[in-house]
N, C-alpha and C positions, 0 to 999 in steps of 0.2 A: 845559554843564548838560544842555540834547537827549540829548547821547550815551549817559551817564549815567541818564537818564531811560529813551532805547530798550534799555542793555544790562541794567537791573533785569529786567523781566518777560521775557526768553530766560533768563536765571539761571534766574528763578521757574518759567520753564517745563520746562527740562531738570530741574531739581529734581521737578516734577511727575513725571514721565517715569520718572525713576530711578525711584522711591518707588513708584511705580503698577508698573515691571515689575518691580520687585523682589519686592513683593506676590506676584504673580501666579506667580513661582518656589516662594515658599515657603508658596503653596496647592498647587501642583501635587505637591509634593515632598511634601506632607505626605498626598495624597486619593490618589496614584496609586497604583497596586498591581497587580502584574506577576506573573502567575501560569506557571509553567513544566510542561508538560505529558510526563510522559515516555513514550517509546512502547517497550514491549516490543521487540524484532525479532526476529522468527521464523525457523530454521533451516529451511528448506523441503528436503525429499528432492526433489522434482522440481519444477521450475520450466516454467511455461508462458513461453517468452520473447515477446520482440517479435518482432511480424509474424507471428506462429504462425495465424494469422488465411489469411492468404493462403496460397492450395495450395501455390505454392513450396515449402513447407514442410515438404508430401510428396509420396509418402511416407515420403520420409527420416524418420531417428529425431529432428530437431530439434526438430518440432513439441512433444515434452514431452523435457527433459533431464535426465536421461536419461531414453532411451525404456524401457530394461530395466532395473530397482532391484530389488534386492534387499533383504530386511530380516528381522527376526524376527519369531517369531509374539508378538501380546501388546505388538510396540513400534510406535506410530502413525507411519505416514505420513502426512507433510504436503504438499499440494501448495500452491504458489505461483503465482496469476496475474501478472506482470510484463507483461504484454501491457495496449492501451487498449482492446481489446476484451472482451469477457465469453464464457466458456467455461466448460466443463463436466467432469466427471472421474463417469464415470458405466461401471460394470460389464457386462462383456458387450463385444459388436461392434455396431457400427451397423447389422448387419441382421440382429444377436441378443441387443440388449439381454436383461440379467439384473437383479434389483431386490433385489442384494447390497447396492450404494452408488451415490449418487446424488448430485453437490455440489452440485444444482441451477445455475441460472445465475450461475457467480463475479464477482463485478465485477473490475473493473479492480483490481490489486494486492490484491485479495482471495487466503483462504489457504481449507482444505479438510484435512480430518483426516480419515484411516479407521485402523480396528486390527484387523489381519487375525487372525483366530482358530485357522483349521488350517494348514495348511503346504499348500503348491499353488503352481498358475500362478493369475492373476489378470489377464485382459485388460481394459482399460478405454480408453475414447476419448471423444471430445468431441459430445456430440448437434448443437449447431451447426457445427463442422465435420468432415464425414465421413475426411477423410484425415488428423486428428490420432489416436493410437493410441500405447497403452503397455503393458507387461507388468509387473506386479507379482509377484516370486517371494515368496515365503512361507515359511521354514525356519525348523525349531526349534533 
């Protein structure tokens, strides 16, 4: 009769148990809501890669890839930062800026648009680092 006695209230207990996490599924199931965020991805013309930060980097052309793009008049260039550093895509030379285009300072994985209007060369480089440098050609 003891045994009997102790094995009722473990029943009555896992019965609680059950009941109580069962509950607790089919609140969750019912209040959760999962929202999916999509992200565009962008075709970038020239990519800042990684480590373009450090000199290494030049003066070779890797510092922007390609260092010489070409495109048409009237169709935007994108650039892409890929690097963890913050950089810049700014018109002119670094000891003749011009105040054609300016990306200001791009963040990390940050991107940058310009839409070049006559046809030309277009030099541009990075104000925080002076050995990054690129040439935009320009044709109709």
């Amino acid at each position: 009769m003891n045994k009997k006695i102790a094995i009722i209230p473990i029943i009555v207990i896992i019965g609680i148990i059950a009941a109580v996490s069962q509950m607790g599924v089919e609140e969750m199931a019912e209040t959760e809501t999962v929202e999916i965020e999509t992200v565009e991805e962008v075709e970038a013309m020239v990519t800042i890669p990684v480590k373009a930060a450090r000199p290494a980097c030049g003066p070779h052309p890797e510092c922007y890839i390609p260092s010489y793009y070409v495109t048409k008049v009237d169709e935007p260039v994108i650039w892409l930062n890929e690097d963890s550093a913050f950089h810049s895509v700014t018109s002119g030379s670094y000891n003749e800026p011009t105040d054609m285009f300016d990306s200001g300072h791009m963040d990390p994985y940050g991107t940058f648009s310009y839409t070049f209007e006559e046809p030309g060369m277009y030099p541009y480089f990075c104000t925080l680092h002076p050995w990054m440098a690129g040439n935009i050609k320009a044709e109709r």
